[in-house]
C-alpha positions in Angstrom: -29.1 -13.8 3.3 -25.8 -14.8 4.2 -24.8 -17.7 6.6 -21.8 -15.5 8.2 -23.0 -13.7 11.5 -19.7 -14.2 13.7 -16.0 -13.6 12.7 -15.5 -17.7 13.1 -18.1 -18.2 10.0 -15.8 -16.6 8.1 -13.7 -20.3 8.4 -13.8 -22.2 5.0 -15.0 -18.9 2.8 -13.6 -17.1 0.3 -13.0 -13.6 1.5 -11.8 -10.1 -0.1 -9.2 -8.2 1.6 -7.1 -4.8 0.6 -3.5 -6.1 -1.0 -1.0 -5.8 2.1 -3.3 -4.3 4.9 -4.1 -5.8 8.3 -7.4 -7.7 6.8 -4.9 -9.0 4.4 -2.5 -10.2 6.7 -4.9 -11.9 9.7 -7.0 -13.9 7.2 -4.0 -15.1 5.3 -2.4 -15.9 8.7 0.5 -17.8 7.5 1.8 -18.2 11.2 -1.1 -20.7 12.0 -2.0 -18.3 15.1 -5.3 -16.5 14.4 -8.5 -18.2 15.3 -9.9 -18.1 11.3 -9.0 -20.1 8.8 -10.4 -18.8 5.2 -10.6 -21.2 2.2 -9.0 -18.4 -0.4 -8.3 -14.5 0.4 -8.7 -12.5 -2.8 -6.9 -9.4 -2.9 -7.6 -6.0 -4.2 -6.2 -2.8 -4.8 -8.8 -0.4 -3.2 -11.8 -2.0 -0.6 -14.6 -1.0 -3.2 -13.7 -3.9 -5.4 -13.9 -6.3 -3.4 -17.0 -5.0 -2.3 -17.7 -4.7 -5.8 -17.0 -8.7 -5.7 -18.9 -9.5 -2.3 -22.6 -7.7 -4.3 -21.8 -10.0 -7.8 -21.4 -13.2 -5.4 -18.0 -13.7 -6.6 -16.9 -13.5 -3.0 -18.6 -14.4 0.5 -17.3 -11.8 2.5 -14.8 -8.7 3.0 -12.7 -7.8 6.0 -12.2 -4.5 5.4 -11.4 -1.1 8.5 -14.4 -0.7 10.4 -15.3 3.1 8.9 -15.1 2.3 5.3 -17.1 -0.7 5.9 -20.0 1.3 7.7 -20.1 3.2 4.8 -20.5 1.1 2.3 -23.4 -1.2 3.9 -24.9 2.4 4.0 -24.9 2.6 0.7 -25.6 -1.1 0.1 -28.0 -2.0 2.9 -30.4 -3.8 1.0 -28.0 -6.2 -0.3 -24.7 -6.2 2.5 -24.6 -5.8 6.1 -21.5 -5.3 8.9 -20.7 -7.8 11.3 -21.0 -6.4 15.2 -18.1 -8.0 16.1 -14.5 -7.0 14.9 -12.1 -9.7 13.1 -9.0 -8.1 14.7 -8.7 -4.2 16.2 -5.6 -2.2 15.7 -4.1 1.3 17.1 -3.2 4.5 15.0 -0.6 6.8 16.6 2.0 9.6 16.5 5.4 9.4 16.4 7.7 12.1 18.1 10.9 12.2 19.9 10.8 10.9 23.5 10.5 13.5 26.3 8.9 15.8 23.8 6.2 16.8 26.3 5.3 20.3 25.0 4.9 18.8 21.5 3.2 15.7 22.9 0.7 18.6 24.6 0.3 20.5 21.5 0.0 17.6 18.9 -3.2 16.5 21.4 -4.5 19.6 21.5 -4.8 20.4 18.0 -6.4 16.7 17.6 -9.1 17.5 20.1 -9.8 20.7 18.2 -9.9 19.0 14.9 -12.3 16.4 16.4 -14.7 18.9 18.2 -15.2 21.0 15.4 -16.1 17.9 13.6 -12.7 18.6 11.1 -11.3 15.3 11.9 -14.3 13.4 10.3 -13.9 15.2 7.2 -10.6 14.5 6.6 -11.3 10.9 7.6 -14.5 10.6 4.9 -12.2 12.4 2.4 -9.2 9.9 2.4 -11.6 7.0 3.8 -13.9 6.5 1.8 -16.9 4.3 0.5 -16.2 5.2 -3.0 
């Protein structure tokens, strides 16, 4: 029954955010540059609490990573839902040495195996998860 239904409602709520990740950072936004503008961020350790927060009304929303958040509204989907449109996106990677082409090949590889034989997503649901 919430009001919030685009990232720009989230302007002038109180909103729960993971201590020192990405969430964190864009809806404190002390450079003045994002295009949100939260009354109060309220930090947590782990995602589920504020979760936790967002069920007992203590908060109006959490910006939390897109899998972890599809999880949890799985869980919850009487009572919380997931917003269609992303606050902010952000790219994972590798590091190696440059011109380290054959590791380059063979660190791909392995991650396309891991990802077709469905490895990837357990390892991501272990470590990533709604609990």
């Amino acid at each position: 029954d919430s009001d919030i239904t685009s990232r720009t409602d989230l302007n002038s709520k109180t909103v729960g955010a993971q201590l020192g990740t990405t969430g964190d950072q864009y809806c404190t936004n002390e450079d003045g540059e994002n295009d949100i503008s939260v009354a109060e961020v309220k930090r947590y350790s782990k995602g589920m609490e504020a979760v936790s927060d967002l069920l007992a009304g203590r908060i109006d929303a959490v910006v939390i990573d897109d899998f972890p958040a599809e999880k949890l509204v799985e869980k919850n989907s009487d009572k919380i839902k997931k917003l269609d449109e992303a606050l902010t996106s952000e790219e994972y990677a590798i590091a190696m040495p440059k011109g380290s082409t054959e590791l380059q090949k063979l660190v791909n590889e392995v991650l396309q195996e891991m990802k077709d034989s469905g490895e990837m997503d357990e390892i991501v649901s272990k470590y990533i998860s709604a609990e």
